[in-house]
Jmol script that loads the backbone (N, CA, C; Angstrom):
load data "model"
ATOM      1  N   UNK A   1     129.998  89.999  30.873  1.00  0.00           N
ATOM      2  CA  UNK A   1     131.104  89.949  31.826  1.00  0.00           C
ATOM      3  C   UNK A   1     131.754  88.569  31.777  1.00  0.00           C
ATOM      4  N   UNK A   2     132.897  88.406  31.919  1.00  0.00           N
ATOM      5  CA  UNK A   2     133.680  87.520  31.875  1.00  0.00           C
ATOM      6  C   UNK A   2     134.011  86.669  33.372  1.00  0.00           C
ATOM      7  N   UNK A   3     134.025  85.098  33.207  1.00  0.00           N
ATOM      8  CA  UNK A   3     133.777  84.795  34.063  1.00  0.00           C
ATOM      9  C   UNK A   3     135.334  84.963  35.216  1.00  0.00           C
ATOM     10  N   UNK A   4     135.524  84.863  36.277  1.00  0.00           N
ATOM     11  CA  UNK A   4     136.496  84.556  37.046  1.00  0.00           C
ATOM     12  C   UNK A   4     137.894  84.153  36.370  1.00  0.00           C
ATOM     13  N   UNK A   5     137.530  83.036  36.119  1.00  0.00           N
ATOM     14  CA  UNK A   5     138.897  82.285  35.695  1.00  0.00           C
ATOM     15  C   UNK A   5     139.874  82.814  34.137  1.00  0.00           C
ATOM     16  N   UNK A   6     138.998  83.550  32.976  1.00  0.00           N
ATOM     17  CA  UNK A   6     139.096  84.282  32.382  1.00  0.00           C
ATOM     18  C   UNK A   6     139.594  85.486  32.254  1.00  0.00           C
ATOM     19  N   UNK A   7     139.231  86.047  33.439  1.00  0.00           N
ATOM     20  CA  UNK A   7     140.076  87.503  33.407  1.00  0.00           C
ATOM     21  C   UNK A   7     141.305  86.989  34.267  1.00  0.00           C
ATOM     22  N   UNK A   8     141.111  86.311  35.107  1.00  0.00           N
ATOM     23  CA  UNK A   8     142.854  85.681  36.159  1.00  0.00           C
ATOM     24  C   UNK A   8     143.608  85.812  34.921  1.00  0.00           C
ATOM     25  N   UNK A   9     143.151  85.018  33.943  1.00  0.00           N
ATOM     26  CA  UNK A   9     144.566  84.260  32.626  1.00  0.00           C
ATOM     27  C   UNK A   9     144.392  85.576  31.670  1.00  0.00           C
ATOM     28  N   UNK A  10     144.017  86.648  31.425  1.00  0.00           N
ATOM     29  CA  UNK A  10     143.668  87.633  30.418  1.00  0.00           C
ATOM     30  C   UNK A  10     144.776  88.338  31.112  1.00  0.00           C
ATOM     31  N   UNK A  11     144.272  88.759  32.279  1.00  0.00           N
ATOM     32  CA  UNK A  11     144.812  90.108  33.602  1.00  0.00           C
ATOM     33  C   UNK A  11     146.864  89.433  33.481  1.00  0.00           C
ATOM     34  N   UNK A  12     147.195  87.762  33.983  1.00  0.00           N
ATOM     35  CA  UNK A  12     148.282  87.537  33.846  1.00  0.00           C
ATOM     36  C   UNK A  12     149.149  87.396  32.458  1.00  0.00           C
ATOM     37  N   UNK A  13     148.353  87.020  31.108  1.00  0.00           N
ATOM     38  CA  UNK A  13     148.915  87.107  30.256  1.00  0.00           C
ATOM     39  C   UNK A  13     149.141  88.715  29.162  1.00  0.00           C
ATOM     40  N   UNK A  14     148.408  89.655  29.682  1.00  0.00           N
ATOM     41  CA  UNK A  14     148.727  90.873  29.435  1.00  0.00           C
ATOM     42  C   UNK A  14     149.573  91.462  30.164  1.00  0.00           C
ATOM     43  N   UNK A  15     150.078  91.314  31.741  1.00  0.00           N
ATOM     44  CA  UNK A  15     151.027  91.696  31.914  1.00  0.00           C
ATOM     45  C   UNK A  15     152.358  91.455  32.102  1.00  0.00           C
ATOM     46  N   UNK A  16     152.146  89.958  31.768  1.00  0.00           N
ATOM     47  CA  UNK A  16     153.417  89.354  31.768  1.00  0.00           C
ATOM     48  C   UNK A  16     153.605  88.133  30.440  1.00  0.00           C
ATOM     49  N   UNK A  17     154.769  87.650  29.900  1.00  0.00           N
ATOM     50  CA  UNK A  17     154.874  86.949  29.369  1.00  0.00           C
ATOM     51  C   UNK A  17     155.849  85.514  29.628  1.00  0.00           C
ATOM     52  N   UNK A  18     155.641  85.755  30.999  1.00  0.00           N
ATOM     53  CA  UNK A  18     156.553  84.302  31.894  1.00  0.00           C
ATOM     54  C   UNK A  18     155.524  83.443  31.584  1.00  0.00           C
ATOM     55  N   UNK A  19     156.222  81.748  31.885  1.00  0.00           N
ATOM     56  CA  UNK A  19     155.480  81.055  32.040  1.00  0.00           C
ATOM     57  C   UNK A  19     154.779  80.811  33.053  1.00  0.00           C
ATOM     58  N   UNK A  20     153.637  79.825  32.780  1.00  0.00           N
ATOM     59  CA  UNK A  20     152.203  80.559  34.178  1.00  0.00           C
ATOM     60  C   UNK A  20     152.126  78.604  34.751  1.00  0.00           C
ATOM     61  N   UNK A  21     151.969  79.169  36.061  1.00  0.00           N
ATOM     62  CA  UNK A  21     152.049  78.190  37.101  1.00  0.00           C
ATOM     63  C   UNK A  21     150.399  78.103  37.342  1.00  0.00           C
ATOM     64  N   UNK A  22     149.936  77.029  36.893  1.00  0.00           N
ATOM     65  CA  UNK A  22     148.700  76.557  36.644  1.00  0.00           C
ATOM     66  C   UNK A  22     148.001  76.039  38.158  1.00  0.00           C
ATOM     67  N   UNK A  23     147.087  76.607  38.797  1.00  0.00           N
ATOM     68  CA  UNK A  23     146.936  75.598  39.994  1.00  0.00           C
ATOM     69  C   UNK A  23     145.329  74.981  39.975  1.00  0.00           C
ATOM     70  N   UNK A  24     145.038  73.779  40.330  1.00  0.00           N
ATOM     71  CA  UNK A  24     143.253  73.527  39.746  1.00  0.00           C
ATOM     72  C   UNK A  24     143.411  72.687  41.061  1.00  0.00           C
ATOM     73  N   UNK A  25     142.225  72.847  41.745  1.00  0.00           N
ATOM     74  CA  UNK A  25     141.800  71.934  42.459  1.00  0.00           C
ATOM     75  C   UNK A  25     140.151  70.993  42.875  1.00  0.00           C
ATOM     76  N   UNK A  26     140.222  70.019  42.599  1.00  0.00           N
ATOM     77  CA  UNK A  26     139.268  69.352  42.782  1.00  0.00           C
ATOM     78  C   UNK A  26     138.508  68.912  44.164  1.00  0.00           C
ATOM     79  N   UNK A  27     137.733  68.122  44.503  1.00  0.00           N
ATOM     80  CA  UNK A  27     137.495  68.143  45.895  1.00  0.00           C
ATOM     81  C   UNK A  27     138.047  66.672  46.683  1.00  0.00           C
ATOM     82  N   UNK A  28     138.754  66.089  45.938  1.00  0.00           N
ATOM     83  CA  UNK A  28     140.054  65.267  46.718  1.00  0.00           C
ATOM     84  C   UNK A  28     141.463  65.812  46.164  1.00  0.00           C
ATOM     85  N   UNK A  29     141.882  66.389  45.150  1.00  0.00           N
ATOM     86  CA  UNK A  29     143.101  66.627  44.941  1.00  0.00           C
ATOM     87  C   UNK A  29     142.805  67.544  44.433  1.00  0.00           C
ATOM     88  N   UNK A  30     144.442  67.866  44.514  1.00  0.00           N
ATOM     89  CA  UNK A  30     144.852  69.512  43.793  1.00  0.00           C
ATOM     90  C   UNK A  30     146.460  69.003  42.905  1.00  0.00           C
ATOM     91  N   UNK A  31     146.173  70.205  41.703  1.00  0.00           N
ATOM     92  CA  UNK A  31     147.047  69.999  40.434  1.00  0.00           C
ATOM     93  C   UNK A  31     147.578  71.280  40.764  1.00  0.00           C
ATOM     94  N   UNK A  32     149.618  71.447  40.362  1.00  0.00           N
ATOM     95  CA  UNK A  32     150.013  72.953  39.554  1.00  0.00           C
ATOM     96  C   UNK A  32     150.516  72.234  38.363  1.00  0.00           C
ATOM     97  N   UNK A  33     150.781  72.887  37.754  1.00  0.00           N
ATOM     98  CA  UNK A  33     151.791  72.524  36.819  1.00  0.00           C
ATOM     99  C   UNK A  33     152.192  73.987  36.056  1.00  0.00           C
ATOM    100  N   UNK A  34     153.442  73.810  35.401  1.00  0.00           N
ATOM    101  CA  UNK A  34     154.032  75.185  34.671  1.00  0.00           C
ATOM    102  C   UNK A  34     153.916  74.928  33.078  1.00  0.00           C
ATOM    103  N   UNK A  35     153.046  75.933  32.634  1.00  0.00           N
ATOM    104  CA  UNK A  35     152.757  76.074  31.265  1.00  0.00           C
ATOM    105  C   UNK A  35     153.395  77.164  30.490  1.00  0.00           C
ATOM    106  N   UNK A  36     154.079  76.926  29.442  1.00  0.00           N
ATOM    107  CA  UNK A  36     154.300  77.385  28.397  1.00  0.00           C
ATOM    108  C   UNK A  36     153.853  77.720  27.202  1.00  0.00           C
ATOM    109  N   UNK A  37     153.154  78.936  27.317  1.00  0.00           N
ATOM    110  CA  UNK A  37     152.075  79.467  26.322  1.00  0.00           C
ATOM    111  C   UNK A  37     152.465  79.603  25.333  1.00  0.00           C
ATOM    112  N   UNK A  38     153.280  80.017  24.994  1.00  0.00           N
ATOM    113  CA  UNK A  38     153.583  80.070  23.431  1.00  0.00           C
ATOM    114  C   UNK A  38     153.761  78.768  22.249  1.00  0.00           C
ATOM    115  N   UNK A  39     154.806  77.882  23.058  1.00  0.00           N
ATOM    116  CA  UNK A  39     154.542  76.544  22.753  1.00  0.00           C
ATOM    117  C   UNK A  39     153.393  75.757  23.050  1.00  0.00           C
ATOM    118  N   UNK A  40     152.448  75.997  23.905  1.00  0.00           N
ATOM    119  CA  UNK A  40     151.837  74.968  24.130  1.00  0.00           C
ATOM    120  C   UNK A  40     151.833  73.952  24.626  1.00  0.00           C
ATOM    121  N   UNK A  41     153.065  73.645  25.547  1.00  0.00           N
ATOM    122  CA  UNK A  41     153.064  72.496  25.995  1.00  0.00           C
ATOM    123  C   UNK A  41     153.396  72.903  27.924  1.00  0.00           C
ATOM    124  N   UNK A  42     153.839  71.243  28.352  1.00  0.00           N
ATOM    125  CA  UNK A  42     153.152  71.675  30.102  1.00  0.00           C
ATOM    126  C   UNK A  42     155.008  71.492  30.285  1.00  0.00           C
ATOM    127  N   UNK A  43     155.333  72.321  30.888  1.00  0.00           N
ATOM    128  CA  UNK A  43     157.223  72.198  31.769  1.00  0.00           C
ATOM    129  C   UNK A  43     157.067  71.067  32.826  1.00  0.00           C
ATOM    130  N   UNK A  44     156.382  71.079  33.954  1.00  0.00           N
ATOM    131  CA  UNK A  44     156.549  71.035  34.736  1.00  0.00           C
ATOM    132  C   UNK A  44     155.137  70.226  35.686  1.00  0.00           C
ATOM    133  N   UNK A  45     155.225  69.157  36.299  1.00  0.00           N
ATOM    134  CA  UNK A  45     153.667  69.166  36.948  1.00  0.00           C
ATOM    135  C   UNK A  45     153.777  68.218  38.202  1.00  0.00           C
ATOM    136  N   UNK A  46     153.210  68.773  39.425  1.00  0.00           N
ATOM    137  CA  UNK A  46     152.818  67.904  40.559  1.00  0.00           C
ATOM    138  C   UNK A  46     151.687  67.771  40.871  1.00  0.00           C
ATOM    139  N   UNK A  47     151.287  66.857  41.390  1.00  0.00           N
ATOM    140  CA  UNK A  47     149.595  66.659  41.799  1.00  0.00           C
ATOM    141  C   UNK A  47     149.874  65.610  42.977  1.00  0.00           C
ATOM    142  N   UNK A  48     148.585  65.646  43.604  1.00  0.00           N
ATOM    143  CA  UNK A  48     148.617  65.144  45.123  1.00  0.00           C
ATOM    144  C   UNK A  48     148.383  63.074  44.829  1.00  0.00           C
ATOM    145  N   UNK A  49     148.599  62.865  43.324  1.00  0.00           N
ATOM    146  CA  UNK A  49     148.302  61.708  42.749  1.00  0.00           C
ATOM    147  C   UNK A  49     149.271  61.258  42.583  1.00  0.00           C
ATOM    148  N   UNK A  50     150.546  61.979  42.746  1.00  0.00           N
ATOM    149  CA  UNK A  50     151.696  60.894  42.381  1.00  0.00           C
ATOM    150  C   UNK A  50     151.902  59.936  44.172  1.00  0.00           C
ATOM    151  N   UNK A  51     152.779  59.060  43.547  1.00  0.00           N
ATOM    152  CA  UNK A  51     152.653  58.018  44.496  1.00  0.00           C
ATOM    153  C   UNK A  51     153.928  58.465  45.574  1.00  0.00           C
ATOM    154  N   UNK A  52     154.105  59.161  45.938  1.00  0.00           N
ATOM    155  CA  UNK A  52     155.290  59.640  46.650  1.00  0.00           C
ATOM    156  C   UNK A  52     154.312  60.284  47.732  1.00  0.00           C
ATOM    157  N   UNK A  53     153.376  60.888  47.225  1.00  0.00           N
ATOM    158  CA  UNK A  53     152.477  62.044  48.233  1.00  0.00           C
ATOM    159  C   UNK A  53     151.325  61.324  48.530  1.00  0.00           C
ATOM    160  N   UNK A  54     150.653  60.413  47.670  1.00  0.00           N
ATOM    161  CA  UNK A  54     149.478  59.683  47.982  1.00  0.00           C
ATOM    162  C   UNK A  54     150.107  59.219  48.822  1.00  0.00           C
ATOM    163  N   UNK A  55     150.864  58.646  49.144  1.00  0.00           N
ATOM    164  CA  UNK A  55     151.279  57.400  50.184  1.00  0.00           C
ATOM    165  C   UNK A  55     151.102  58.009  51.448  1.00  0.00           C
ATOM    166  N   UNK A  56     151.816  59.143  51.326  1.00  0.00           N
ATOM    167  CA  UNK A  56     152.079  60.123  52.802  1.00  0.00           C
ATOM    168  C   UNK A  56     150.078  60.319  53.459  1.00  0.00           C
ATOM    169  N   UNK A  57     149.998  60.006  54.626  1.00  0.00           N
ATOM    170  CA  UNK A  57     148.858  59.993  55.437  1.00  0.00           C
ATOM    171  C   UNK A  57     149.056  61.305  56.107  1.00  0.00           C
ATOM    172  N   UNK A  58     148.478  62.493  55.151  1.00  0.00           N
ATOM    173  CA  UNK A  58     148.583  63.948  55.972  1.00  0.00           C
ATOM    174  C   UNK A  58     147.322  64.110  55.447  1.00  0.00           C
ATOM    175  N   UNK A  59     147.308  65.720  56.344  1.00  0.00           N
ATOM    176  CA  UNK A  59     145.937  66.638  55.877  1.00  0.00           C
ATOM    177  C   UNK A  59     145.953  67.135  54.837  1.00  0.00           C
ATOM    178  N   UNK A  60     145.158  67.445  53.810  1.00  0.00           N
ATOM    179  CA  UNK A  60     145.135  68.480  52.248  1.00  0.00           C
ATOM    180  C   UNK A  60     146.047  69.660  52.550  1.00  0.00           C
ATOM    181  N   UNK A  61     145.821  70.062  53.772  1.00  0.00           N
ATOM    182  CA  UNK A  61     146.686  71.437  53.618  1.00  0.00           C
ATOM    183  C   UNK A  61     148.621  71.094  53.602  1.00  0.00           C
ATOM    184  N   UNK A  62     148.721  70.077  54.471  1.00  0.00           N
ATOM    185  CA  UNK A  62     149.742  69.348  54.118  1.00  0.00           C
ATOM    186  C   UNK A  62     150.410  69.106  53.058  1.00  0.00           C
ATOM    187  N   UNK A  63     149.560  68.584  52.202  1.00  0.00           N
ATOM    188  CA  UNK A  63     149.457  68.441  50.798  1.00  0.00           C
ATOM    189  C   UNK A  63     149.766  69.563  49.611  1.00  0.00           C
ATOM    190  N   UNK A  64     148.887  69.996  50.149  1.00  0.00           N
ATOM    191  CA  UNK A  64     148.637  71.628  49.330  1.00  0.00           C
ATOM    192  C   UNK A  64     150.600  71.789  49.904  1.00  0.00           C
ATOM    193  N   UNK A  65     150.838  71.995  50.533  1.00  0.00           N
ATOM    194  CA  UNK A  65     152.027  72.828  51.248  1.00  0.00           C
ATOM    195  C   UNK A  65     153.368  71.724  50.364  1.00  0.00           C
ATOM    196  N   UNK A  66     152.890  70.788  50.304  1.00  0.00           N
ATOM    197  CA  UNK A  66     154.187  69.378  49.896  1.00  0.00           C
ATOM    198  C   UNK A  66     154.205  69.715  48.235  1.00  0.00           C
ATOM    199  N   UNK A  67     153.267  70.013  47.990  1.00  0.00           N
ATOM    200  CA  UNK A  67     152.949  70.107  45.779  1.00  0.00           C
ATOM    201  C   UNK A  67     153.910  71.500  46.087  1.00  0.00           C
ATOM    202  N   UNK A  68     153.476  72.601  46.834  1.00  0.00           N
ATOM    203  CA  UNK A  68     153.943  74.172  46.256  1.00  0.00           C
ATOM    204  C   UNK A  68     155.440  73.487  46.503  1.00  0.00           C
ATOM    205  N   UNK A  69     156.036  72.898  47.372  1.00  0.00           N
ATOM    206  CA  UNK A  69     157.188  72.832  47.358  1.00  0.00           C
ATOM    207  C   UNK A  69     157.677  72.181  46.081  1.00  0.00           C
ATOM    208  N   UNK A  70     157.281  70.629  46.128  1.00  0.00           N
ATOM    209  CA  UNK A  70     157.594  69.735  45.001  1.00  0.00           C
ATOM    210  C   UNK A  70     157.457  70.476  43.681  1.00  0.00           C
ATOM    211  N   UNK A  71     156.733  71.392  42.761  1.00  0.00           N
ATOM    212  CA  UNK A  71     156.953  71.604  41.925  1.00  0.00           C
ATOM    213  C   UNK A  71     157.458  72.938  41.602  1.00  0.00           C
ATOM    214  N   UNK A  72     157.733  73.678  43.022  1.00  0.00           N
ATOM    215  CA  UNK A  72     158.779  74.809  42.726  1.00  0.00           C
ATOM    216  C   UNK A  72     160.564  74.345  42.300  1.00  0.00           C
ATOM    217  N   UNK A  73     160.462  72.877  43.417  1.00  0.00           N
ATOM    218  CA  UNK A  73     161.806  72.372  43.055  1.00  0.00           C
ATOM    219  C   UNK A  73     162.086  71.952  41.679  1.00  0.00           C
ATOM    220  N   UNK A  74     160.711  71.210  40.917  1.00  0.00           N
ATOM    221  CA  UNK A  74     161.047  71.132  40.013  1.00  0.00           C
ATOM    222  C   UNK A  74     161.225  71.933  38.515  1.00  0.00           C
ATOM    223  N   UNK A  75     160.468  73.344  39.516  1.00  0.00           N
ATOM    224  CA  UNK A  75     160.951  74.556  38.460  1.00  0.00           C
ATOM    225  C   UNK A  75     161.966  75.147  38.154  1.00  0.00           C
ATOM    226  N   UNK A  76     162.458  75.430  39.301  1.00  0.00           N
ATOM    227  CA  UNK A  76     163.731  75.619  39.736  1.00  0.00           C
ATOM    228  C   UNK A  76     165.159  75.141  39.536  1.00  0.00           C
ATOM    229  N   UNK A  77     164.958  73.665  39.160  1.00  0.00           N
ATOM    230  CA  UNK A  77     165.933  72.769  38.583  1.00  0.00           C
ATOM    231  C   UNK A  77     165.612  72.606  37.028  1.00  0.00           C
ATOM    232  N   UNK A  78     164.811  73.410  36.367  1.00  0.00           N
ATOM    233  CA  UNK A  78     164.581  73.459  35.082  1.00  0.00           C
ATOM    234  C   UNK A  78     165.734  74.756  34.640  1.00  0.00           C
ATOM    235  N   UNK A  79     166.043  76.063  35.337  1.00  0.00           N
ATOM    236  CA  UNK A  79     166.451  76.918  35.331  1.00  0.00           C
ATOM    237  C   UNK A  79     165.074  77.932  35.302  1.00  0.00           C
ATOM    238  N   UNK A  80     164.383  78.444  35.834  1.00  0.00           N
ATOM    239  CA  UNK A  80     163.174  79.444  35.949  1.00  0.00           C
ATOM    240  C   UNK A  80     162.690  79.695  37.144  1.00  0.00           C
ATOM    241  N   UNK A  81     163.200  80.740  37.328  1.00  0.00           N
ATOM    242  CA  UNK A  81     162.829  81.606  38.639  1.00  0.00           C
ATOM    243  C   UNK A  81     161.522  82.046  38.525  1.00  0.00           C
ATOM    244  N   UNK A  82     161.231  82.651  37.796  1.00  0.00           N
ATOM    245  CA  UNK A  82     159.914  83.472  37.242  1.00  0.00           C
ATOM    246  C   UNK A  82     159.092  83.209  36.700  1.00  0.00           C
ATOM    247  N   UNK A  83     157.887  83.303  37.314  1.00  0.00           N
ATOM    248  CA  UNK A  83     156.463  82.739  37.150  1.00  0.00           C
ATOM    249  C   UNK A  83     155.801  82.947  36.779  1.00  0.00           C
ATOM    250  N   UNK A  84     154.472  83.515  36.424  1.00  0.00           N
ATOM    251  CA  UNK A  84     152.913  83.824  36.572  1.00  0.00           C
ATOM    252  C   UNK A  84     152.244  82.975  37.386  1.00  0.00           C
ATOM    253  N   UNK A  85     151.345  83.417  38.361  1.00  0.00           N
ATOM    254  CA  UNK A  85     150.801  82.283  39.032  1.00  0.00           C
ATOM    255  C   UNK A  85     149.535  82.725  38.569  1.00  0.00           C
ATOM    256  N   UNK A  86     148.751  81.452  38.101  1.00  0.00           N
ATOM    257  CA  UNK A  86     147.141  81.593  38.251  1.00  0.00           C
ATOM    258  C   UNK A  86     146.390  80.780  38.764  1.00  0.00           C
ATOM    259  N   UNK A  87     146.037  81.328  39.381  1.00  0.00           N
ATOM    260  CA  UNK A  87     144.992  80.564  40.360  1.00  0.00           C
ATOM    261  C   UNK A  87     143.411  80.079  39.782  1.00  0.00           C
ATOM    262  N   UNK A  88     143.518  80.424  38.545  1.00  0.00           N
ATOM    263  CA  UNK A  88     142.416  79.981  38.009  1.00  0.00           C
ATOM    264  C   UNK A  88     140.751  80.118  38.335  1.00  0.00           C
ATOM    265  N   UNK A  89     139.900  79.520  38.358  1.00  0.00           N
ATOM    266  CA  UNK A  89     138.751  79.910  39.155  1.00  0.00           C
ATOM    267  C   UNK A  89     138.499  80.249  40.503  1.00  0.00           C
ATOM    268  N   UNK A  90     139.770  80.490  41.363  1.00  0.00           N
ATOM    269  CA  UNK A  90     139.621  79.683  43.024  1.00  0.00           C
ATOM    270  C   UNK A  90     139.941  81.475  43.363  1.00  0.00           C
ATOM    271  N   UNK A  91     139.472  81.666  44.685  1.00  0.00           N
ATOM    272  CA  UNK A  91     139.958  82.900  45.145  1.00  0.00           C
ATOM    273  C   UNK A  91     141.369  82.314  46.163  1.00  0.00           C
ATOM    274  N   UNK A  92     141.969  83.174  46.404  1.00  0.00           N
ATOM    275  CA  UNK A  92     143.061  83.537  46.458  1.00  0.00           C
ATOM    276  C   UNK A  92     143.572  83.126  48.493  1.00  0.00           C
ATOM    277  N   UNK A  93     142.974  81.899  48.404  1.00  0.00           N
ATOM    278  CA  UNK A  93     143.213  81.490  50.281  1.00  0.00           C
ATOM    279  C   UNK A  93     143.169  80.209  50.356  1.00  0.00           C
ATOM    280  N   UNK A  94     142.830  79.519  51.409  1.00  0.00           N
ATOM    281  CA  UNK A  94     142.632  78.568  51.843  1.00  0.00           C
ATOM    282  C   UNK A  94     144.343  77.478  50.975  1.00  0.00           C
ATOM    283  N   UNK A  95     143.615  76.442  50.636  1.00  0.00           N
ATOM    284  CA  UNK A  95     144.820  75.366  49.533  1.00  0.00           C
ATOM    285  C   UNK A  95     145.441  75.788  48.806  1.00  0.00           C
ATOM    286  N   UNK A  96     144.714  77.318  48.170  1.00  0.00           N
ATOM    287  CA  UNK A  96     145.343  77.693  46.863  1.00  0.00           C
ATOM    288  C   UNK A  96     146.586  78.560  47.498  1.00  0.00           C
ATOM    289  N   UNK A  97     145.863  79.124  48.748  1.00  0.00           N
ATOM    290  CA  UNK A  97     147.796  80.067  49.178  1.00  0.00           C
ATOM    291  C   UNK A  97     148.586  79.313  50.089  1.00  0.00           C
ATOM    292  N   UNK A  98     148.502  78.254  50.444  1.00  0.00           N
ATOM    293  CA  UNK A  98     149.136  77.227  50.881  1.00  0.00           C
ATOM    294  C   UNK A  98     150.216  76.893  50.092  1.00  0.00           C
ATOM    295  N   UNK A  99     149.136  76.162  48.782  1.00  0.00           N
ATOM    296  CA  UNK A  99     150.210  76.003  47.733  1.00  0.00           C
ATOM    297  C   UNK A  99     151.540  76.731  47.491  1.00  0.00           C
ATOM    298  N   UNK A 100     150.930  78.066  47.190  1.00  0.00           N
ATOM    299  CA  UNK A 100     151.728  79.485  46.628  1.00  0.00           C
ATOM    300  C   UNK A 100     152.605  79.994  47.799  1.00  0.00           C
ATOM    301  N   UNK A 101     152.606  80.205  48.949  1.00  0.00           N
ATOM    302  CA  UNK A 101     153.194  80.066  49.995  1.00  0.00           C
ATOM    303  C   UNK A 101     154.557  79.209  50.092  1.00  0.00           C
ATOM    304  N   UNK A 102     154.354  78.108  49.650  1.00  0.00           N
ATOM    305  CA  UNK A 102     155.230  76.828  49.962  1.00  0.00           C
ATOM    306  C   UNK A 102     155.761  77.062  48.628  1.00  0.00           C
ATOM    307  N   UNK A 103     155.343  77.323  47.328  1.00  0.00           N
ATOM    308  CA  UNK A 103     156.198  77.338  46.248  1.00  0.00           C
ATOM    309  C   UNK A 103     157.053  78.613  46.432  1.00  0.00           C
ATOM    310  N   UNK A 104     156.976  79.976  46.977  1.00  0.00           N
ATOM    311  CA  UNK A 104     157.544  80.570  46.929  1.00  0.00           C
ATOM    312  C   UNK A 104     159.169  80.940  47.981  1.00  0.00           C
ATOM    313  N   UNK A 105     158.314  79.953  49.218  1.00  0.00           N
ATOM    314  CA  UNK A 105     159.444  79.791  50.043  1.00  0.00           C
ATOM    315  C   UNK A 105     160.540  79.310  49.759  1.00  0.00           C
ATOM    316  N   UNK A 106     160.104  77.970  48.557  1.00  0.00           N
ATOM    317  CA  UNK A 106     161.485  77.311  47.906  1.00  0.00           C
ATOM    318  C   UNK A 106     162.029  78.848  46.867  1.00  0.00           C
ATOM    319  N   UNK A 107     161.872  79.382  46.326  1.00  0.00           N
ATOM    320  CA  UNK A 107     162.942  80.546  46.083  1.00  0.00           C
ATOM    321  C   UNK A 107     161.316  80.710  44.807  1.00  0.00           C
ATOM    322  N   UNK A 108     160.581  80.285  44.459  1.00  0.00           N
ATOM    323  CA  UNK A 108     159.816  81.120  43.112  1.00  0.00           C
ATOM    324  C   UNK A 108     159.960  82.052  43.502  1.00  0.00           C
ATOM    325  N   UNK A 109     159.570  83.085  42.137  1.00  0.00           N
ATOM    326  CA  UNK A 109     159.078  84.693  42.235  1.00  0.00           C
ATOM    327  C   UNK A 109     157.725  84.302  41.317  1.00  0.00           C
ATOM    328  N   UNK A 110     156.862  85.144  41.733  1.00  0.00           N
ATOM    329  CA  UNK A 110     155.733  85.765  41.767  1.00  0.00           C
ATOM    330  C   UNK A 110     154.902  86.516  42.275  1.00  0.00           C
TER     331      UNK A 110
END
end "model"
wireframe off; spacefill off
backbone 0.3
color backbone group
């Protein structure tokens, strides 16, 4: 059997061929960024490490909520509406739908 995070990226790249909105989180920060599978390379990336958001004195969920925005805008101003989101090893609540929440409010689809 295949672990978690494996079938997320199997399950999204069989049914879609958008680029996939990467989300990883560690136990002080959290990463998305937008990947482009075919090329191989990353579009797009916010993390709670740049110095714009480190600075800001909020809660993680705060955080979590400031990245889904920040790097939907910067999807969005790439021209790409359309996503894959994977959530990677994490189930599907807490930071990780925070994130996804806040990216989608700025206009993503997924």
């Amino acid at each position: 059997m295949k672990d978690r995070k494996q079938r997320v990226r199997y399950k999204n790249k069989k049914v879609s061929n958008r680029n996939r909105l990467s989300v990883f989180r560690s136990n002080n920060h959290i990463y998305a960024q937008l990947i482009d599978d075919d090329k191989g390379i990353t579009l797009a990336s916010s993390s709670s490490l740049e110095k714009s958001i480190k600075d800001m004195n909020v809660s993680r969920k705060e955080i979590a909520e400031i990245i889904g925005k920040t790097i939907a805008k910067k999807i969005i101003s790439k021209g790409i509406n359309d996503v894959a989101f994977d959530r990677g090893k994490y189930k599907y609540h807490g930071l990780i739908k925070i994130l996804a929440d806040a990216a989608r409010v700025e206009g993503l689809n997924f």
